[in-house]
C-alpha positions in Angstrom: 156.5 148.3 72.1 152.9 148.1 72.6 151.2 144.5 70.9 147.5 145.2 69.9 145.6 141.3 70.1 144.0 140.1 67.6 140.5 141.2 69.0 141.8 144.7 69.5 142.9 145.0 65.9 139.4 143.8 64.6 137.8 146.4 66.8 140.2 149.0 65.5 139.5 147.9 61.9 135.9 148.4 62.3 136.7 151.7 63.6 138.3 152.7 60.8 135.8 151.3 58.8 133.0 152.6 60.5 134.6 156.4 60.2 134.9 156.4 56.8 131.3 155.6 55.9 130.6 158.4 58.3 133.3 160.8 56.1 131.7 159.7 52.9 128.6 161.1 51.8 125.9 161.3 48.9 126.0 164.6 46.9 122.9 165.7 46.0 121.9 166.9 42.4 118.8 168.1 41.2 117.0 168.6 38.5 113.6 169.9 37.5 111.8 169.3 33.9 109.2 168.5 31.7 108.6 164.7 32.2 104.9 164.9 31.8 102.9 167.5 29.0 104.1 169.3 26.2 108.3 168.8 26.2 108.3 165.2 28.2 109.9 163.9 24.8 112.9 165.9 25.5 112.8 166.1 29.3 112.4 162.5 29.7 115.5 161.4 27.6 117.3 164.2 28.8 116.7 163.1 32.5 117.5 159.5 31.5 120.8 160.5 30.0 122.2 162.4 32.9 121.0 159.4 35.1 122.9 156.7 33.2 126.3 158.6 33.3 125.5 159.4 37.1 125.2 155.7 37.3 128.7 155.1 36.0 130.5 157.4 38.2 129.0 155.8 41.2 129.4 152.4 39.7 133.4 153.4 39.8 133.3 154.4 43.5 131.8 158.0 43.0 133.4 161.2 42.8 135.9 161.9 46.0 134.9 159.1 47.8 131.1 160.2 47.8 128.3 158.8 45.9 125.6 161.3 43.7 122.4 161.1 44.7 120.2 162.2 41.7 116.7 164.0 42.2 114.9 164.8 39.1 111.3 166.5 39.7 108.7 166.8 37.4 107.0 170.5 36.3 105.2 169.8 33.4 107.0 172.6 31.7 105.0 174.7 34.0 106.6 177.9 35.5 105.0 177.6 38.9 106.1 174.2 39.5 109.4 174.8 38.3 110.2 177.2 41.8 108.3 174.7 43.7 110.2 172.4 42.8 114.2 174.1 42.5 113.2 175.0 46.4 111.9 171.7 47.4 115.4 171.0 46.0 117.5 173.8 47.5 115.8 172.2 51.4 117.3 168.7 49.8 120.4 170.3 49.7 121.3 169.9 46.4 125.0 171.3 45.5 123.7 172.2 41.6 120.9 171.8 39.3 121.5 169.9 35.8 119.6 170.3 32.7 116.4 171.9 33.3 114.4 172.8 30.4 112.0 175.8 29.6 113.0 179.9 28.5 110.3 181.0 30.9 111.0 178.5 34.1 114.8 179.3 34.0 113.7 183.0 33.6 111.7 182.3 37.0 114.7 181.1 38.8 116.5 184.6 38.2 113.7 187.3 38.3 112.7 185.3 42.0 116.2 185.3 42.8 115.8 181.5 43.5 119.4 181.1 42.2 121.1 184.0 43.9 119.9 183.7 47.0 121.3 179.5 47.1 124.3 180.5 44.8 123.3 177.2 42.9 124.7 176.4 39.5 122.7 175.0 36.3 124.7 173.2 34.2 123.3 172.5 31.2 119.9 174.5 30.9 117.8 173.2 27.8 117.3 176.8 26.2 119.2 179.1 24.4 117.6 182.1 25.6 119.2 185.5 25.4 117.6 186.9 28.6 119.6 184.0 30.7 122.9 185.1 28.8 123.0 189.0 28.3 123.1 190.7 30.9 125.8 188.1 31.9 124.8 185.9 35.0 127.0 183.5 36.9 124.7 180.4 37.8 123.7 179.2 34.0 126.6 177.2 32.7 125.6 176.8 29.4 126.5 174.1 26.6 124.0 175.4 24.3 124.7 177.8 22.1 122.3 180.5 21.6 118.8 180.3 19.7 120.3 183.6 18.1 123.1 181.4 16.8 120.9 178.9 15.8 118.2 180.9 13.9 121.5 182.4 12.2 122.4 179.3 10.4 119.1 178.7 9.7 118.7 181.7 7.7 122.1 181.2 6.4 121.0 177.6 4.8 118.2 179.4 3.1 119.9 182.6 1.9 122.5 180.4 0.2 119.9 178.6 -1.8 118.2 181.3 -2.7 115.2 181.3 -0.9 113.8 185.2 0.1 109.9 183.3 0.7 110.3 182.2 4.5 107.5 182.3 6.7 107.7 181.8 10.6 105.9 180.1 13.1 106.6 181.0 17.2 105.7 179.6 20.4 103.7 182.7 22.1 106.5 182.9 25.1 110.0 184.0 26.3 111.5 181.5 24.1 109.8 181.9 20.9 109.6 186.0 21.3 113.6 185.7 22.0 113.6 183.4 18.6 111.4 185.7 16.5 113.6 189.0 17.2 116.7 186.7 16.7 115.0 185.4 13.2 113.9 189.3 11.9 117.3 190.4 12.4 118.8 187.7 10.2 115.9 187.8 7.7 116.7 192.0 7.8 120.1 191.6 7.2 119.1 189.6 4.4 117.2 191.9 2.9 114.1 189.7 3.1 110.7 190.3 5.2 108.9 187.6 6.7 106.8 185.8 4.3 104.2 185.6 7.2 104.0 185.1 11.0 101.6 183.1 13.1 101.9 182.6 16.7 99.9 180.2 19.2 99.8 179.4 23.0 102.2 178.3 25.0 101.9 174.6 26.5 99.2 173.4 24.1 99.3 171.5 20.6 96.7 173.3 18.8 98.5 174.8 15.9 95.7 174.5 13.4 95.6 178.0 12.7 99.0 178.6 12.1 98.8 175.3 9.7 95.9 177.4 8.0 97.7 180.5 7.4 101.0 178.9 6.3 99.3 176.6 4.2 97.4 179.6 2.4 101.2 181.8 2.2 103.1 178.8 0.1 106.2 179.7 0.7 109.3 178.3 0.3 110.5 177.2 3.9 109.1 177.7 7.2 111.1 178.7 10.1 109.6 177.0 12.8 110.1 178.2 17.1 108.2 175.4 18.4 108.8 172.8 20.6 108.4 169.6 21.7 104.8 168.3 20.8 103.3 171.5 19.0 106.1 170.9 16.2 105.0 167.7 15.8 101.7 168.6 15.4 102.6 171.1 13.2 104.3 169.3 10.8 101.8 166.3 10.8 98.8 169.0 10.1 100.9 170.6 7.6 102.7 167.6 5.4 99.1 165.2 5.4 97.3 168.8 4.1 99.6 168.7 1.3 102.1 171.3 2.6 105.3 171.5 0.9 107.7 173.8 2.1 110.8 173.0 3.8 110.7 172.9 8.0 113.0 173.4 10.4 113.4 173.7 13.4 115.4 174.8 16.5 117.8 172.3 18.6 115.0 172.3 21.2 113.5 169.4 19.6 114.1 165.6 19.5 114.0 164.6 16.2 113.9 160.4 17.5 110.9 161.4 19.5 108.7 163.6 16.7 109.1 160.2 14.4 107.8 158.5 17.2 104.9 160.9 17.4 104.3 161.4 14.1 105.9 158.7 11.6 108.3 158.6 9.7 106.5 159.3 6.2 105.3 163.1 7.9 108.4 163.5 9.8 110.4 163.2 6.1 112.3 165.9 5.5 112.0 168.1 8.6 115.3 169.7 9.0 116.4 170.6 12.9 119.5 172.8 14.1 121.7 170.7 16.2 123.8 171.9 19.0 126.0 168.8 20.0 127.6 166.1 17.9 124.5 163.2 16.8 124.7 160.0 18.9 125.8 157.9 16.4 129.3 160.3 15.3 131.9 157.6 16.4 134.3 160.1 15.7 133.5 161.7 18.7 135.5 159.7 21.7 132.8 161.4 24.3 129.9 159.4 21.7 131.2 156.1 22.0 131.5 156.6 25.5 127.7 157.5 26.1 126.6 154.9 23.7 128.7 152.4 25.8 126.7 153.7 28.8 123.4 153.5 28.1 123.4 150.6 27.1 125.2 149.2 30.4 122.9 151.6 32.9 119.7 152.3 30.7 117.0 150.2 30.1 117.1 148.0 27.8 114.2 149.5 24.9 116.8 152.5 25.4 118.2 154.1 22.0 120.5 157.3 21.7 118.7 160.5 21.0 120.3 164.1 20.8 118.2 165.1 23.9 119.8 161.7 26.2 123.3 163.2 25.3 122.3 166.4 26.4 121.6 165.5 29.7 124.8 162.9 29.9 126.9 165.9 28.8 125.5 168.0 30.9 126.1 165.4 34.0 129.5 164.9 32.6 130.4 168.5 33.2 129.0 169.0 36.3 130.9 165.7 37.5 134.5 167.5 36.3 133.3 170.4 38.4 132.3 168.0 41.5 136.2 166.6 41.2 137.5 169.9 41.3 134.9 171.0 44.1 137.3 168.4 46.8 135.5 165.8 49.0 133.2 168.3 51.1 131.7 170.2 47.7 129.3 173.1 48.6 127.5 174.7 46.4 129.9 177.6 46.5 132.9 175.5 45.4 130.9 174.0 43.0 130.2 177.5 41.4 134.1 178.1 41.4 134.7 175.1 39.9 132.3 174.9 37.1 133.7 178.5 36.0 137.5 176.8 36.7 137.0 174.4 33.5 138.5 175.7 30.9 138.6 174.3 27.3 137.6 171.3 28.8 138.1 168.3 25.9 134.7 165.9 27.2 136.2 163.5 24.2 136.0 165.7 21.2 133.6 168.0 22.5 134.4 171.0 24.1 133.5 173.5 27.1 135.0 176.5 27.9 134.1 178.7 31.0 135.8 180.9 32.8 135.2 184.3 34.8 132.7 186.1 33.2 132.2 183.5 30.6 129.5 181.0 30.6 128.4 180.0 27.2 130.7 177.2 26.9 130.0 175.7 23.4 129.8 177.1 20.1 129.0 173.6 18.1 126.0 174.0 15.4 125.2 172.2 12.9 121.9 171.3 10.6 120.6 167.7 10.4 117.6 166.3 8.7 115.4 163.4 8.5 115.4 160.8 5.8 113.4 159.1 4.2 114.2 156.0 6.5 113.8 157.8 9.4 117.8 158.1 10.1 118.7 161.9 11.3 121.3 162.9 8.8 123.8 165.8 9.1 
């Protein structure tokens, strides 16, 4: 029988030691959205909440053994950068993408092939664009339903109050184009026309036309495919001209962040389609969870939003997917795992995937703002 000494098992421990730092290893993940321009109130949240719950997992030892790196880029909602940045990504080695935001720049990532040729995941994509659903495309692992859906109970709420005066508002881009058709159909099976339309550029605020010509129509409600900062400029022009129809809007948009922008008197009343439980249902085990996070892992002026929970489901779902992946995950495995979770309970909430089946949620609701500023359901 062979007796190691002392020194010899100290050498061998450090061995041991040494070889398993060398097995473990950071998986990347990357993201890129709007932190700067135009949708930077829901990108930056959104980024913030997949960061904190990243934070956790590695706080526990990590997933497998391995730690997650998180690299979240900056496109300004800008197509262009968007590629830039998903390849600057793709060289990093990055085993999925979470939660980027923009119709158009996830639109990019398919027509250029970006996707295919890395077989990279999204999980999570902030849009419910048709055109990334139907035809049916493995990398988007939606937890969104679609703006289709949305715009649906939308015009359901109004039908069943008898409204038949709606006018609409749209983003002049993939997203509010795919909206608009989505919102004619409804109003058609309805039996109602649009009251009006008015359109304006994507990636700018200057909605003072459309405020002009929806001020002028009086209608009852106003269907509004906006995002981020041009809703809130929308409703500001619109309520302080004396506008008073009811808004809403699509899931796209923070409701926390337009009170920020705009105040709570003009943000009063604005109703928004919701697509995932609000922050503060403590019914929800999955809510209580996040809440408990961020304020561990996020800074402290941090408060929940719809858009933060977002991005911490969306990192919660690509984490179940990274345990499933094994210890060495590749973007491949990844892939196969994602589409392996099956009515997958996240604590109340939901996802189902499968072969061919990549919308994962069908949650949607209607909240609205009070008079206090609270986001009611």
């Amino acid at each position: 029988m062979i007796k190691m000494t002392t020194q010899a098992v100290a050498i061998s421990a450090v061995a041991l030691f040494t070889m398993q730092i060398a097995q473990a290893k950071d998986i990347v993940v990357g993201q890129s959205t709007a932190l700067t321009g135009v949708l930077a109130s829901s990108g930056v949240p959104m980024r913030l909440g997949a960061q904190v719950y990243f934070d956790m997992v590695n706080a526990a030892g990590g997933v497998n053994g391995n730690h997650i790196r998180f690299i979240s880029l900056d496109d300004a909602y800008k197509v262009d950068q968007t590629i830039k940045n998903v390849n600057a990504l793709i060289d990093k080695d990055v085993v999925a993408l979470v939660g980027g935001t923009g119709t158009s720049n996830n639109e990019a990532l398919l027509r250029e092939k970006i996707l295919a040729n890395a077989n990279l995941a999204v999980v999570g994509p902030r849009t419910g664009a048709s055109s990334l659903r139907v035809p049916y495309t493995p990398y988007f692992f939606h937890l969104r339903v679609s703006y289709a859906q949305e715009v649906n109970k939308a015009i359901e709420h109004y039908v069943s109050i008898g409204f038949k005066k709606i006018g609409i508002v749209y983003q002049d881009d993939a997203f509010g184009t795919d909206a608009l058709a989505a919102a004619k159909f409804a109003l058609k099976q309805a039996g109602i026309e649009p009251a009006f339309l008015s359109t304006y550029e994507r990636n700018t605020t200057k909605v003072e036309a459309s405020v002009k010509i929806a001020l002028a129509a009086q209608t009852q409600a106003i269907l509004l495919l906006t995002t981020g900062g041009p809703t809130a400029a929308f409703v500001k022009l619109f309520r302080e001209a004396g506008g008073s129809s009811q808004l809403m809007a699509l899931s796209i948009n923070d409701p926390n962040s337009i009170i920020q922008s705009i105040g709570i008197k003009n943000a009063h009343g604005l109703s928004i389609t919701t697509v995932f439980p609000s922050p503060t249902r403590y019914d929800y085990p999955v809510i209580k969870e996040y809440q408990t996070t961020l304020k561990k892992f996020g800074p402290a002026e941090a408060q929940p939003t719809l858009a933060s929970l977002e991005g911490y489901l969306a990192a919660k779902v690509l984490v179940e997917g990274l345990k499933k992946a094994g210890a060495n995950p590749t973007r491949e495995k990844v892939l196969q795992a994602l589409e392996g979770l099956s009515n997958k309970d996240l604590g109340g909430f939901r996802v189902n995937f499968g072969p061919n089946i990549r919308a994962g949620s069908n949650y949607v609701d209607i909240s609205i703002i009070s008079k206090n500023g609270a986001v009611l359901r």
